[in-house]
C-alpha positions in Angstrom: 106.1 138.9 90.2 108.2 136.0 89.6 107.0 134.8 93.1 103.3 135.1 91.9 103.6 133.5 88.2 106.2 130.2 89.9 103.1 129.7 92.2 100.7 129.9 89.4 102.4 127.1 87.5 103.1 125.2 90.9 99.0 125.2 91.4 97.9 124.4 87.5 100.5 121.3 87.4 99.2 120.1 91.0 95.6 120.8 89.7 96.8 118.2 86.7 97.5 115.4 89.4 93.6 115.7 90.1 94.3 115.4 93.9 90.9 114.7 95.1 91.2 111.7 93.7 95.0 110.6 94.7 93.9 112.3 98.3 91.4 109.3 98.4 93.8 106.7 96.9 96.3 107.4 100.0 94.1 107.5 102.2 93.2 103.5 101.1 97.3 102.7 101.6 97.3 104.5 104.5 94.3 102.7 106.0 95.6 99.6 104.7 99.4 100.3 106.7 97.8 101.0 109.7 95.5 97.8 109.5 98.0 95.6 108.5 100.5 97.0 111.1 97.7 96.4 114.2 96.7 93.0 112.8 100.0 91.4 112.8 102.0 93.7 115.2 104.5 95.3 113.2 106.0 98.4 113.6 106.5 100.5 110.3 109.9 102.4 110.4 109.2 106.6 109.1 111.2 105.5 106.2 109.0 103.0 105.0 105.9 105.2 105.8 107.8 108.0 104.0 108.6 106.3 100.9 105.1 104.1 101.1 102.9 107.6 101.1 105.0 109.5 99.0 105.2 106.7 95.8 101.4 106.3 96.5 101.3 109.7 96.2 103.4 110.1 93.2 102.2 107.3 91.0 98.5 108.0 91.6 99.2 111.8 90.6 101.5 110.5 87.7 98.3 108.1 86.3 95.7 111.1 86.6 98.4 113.4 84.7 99.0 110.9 82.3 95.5 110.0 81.8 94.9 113.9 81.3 97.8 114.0 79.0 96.3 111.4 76.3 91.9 112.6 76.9 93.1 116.4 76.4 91.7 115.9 73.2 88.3 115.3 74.2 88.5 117.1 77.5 88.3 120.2 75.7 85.2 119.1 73.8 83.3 117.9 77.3 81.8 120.9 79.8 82.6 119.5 82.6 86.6 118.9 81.8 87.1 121.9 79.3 88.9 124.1 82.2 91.1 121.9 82.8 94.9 122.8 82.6 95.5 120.9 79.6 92.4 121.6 77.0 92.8 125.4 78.4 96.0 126.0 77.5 97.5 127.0 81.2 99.7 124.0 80.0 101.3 124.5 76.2 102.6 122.5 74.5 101.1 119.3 76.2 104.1 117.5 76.3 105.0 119.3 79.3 102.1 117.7 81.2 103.5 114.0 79.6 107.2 114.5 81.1 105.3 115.7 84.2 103.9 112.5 84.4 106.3 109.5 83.3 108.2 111.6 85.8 105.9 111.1 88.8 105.9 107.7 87.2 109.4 106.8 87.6 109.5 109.0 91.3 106.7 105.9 92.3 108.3 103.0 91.0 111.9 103.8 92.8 109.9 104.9 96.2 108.0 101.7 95.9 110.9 99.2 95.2 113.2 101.3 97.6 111.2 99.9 100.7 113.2 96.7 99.8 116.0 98.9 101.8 113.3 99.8 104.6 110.9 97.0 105.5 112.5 94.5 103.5 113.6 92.6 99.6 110.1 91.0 98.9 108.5 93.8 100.5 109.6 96.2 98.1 109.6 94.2 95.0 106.2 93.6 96.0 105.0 97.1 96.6 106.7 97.8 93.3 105.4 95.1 91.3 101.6 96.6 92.2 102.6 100.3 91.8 103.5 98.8 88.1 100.4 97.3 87.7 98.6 99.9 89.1 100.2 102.4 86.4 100.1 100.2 83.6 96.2 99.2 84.2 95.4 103.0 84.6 97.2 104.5 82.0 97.3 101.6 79.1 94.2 99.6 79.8 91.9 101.9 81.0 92.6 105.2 79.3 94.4 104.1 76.1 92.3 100.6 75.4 89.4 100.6 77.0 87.6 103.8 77.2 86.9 104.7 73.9 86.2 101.5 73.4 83.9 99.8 75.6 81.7 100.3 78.3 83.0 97.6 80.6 85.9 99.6 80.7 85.9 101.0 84.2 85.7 97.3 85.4 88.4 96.1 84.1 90.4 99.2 84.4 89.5 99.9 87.7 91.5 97.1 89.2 94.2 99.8 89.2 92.6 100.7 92.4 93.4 97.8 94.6 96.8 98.9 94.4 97.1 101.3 96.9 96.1 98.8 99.6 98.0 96.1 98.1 101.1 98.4 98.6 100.2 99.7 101.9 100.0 95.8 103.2 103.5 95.4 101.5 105.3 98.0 102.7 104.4 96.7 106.3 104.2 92.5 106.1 103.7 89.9 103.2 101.8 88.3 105.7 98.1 87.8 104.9 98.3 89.9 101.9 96.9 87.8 99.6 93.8 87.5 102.4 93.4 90.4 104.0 95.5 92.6 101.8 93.4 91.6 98.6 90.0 92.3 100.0 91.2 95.8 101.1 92.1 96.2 97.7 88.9 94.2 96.4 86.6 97.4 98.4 88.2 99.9 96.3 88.4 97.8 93.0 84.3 97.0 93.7 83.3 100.6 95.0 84.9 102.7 91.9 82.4 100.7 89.2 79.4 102.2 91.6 81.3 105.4 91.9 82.4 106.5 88.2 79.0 105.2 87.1 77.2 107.3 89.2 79.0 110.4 87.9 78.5 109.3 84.3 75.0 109.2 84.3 75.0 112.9 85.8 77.2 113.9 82.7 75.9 111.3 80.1 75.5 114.2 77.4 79.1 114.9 78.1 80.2 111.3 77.2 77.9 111.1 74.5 79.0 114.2 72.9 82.9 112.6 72.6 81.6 109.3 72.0 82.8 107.2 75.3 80.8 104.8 75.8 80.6 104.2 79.9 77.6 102.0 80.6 75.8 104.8 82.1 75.8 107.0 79.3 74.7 104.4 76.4 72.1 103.1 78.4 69.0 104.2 79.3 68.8 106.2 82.9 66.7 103.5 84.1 68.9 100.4 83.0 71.6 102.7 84.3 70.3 103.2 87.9 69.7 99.1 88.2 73.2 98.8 87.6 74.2 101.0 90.0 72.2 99.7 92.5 73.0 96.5 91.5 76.8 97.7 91.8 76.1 99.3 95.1 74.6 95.8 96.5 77.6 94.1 95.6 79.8 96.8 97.3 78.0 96.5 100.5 78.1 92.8 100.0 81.7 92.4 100.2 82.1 95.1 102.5 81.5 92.8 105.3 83.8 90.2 104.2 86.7 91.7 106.5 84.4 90.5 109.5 84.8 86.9 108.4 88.6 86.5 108.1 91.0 85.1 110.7 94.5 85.5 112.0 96.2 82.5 114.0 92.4 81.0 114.9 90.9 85.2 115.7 88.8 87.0 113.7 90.7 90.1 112.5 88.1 92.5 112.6 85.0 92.9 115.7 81.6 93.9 115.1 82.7 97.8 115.4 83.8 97.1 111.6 80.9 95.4 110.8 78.4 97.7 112.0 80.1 100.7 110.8 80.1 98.6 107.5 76.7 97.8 107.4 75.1 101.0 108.7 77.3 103.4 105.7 76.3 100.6 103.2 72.5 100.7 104.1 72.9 104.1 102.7 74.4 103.9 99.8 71.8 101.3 99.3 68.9 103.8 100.2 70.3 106.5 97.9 71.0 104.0 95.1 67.5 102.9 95.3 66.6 106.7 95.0 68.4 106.6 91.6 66.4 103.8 90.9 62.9 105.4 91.5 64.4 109.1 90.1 67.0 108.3 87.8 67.9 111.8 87.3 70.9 114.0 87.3 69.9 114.6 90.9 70.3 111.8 92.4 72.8 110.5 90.6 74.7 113.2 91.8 73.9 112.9 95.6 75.8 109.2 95.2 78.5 109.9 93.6 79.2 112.6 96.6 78.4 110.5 99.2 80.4 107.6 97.4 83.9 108.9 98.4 83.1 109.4 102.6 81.8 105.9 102.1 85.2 104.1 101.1 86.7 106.4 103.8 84.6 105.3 106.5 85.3 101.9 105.7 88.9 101.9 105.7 88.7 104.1 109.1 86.8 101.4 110.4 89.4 98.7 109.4 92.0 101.2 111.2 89.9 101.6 114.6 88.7 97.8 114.9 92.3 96.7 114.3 93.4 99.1 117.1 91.4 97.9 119.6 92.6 94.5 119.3 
């Protein structure tokens, strides 16, 4: 019995973490190790990729939890977040879910500067410095300043997503991070606008009913669907960038990137033009699905292109 109920509470506090979405997040810092490692041959020691995944982990998990923690209130107002662990009361009081997360919290900013110790001193302060960033733009920016607030607020509080990459390319080299480190962190910052928008205007009533105003939701559905296409354009814009950067005179990535890049972003533009001519609930629903396979596939293309160098 005691079995049964410490397995309950292990699966509602792991539901907390939302980990579809940190699943994704690692996946980018994984992608980005692996790139960064092929591009300019370095190995990555198990320690480093231990404490690289696990802080990504960790402080992804500990933003989501904290995020939950301070929109309880209006989770339990919206239909689509009212189960949820906190707003249903699997866990009381709600502090519990706060320690839970400046806990993860601190768990991702000693993982992160301990790879000073694996991979090297500026490597970790680095990686630390973004998992900082990437907790205080999340958590403070987004959720506590900007949601409620205004309906740019996903834009500038997504940059918390570029992180991921940023410390994946700094837990293996400083080298080229601010090139080809920052544009793998520019295709997640540039994809989650498209992304969160696209799920917003399938729950618009729920926004409206707590009164956040993301663009999607205040606007009409079809000034919404422009700027999600618009959005999506821009994301399969820059998706090609990583074709056109070089490493001592070479390109770093071949035309397998680039096709795979254009090919995935040619749909994503054919089913953002679907919102366009049905702005429903539908379709808006269709991308936001196919939204998260798409920054997958990208990043596995930066992974296989690099490998075959």
């Amino acid at each position: 019995m005691q079995r049964t109920l410490a397995k309950g509470k292990i699966a509602t506090y792991y539901e907390l973490t939302k980990p579809k979405i940190w699943y994704l997040l690692v996946f980018t810092a994984f992608g980005a190790t692996i790139t960064a490692s092929n591009v300019y041959d370095v190995e990555v020691s198990p320690a480093t990729w231990a404490l690289m995944i696990f802080g990504v982990a960790a402080g992804s998990a500990a933003a989501n939890t904290l995020t939950n923690y301070h929109d309880r209130d209006i989770d339990a107002i919206m239909e689509r977040t009212k189960g949820r662990p906190i707003p249903s009361g699997r866990i009381s009081p709600p502090e519990k879910a706060r320690d839970f997360g400046l806990a993860l919290a601190g768990i991702s900013l000693a993982c992160a500067f301990a790879i000073s110790y694996t991979a090297g001193f500026w490597n970790g302060i680095w990686a630390g410095i973004f998992m900082a960033f990437g907790l205080v733009n999340n958590v403070a920016v987004y959720s506590h300043a900007l949601k409620r607030r205004s309906r740019t607020n996903i834009i500038l509080g997504g940059l918390c997503g570029g992180a991921p990459p940023l410390i994946g390319h700094a837990a293996v080299t400083l080298q080229g991070l601010w090139d080809l480190g920052m544009v793998m962190a520019g295709l997640v910052f540039i994809w989650i606008p498209m992304h969160i928008w696209a799920l917003t205007l399938h729950f618009k009533d729920d926004y409206n009913k707590v009164n956040v105003p993301m663009l999607t939701a205040v606007q009409s559905e079809k000034t919404s669907a422009r700027v999600i296409a618009i959005s999506t354009l821009v994301m399969v814009l820059f998706s090609v960038v990583p074709f056109f950067l070089t490493h001592d005179g070479k390109p770093v990535m071949t035309e397998v990137y680039l096709y795979t890049a254009i090919a995935s972003g040619a749909l994503m533009l054919v089913l953002s033009f679907w919102v366009i001519a049905k702005p429903s609930e539908k379709s808006s629903w269709v991308l936001f699905k196919f939204s998260s396979p798409y920054l997958a596939v990208l990043f596995i293309a930066l992974m296989v292109d690099s490998g075959l160098r």
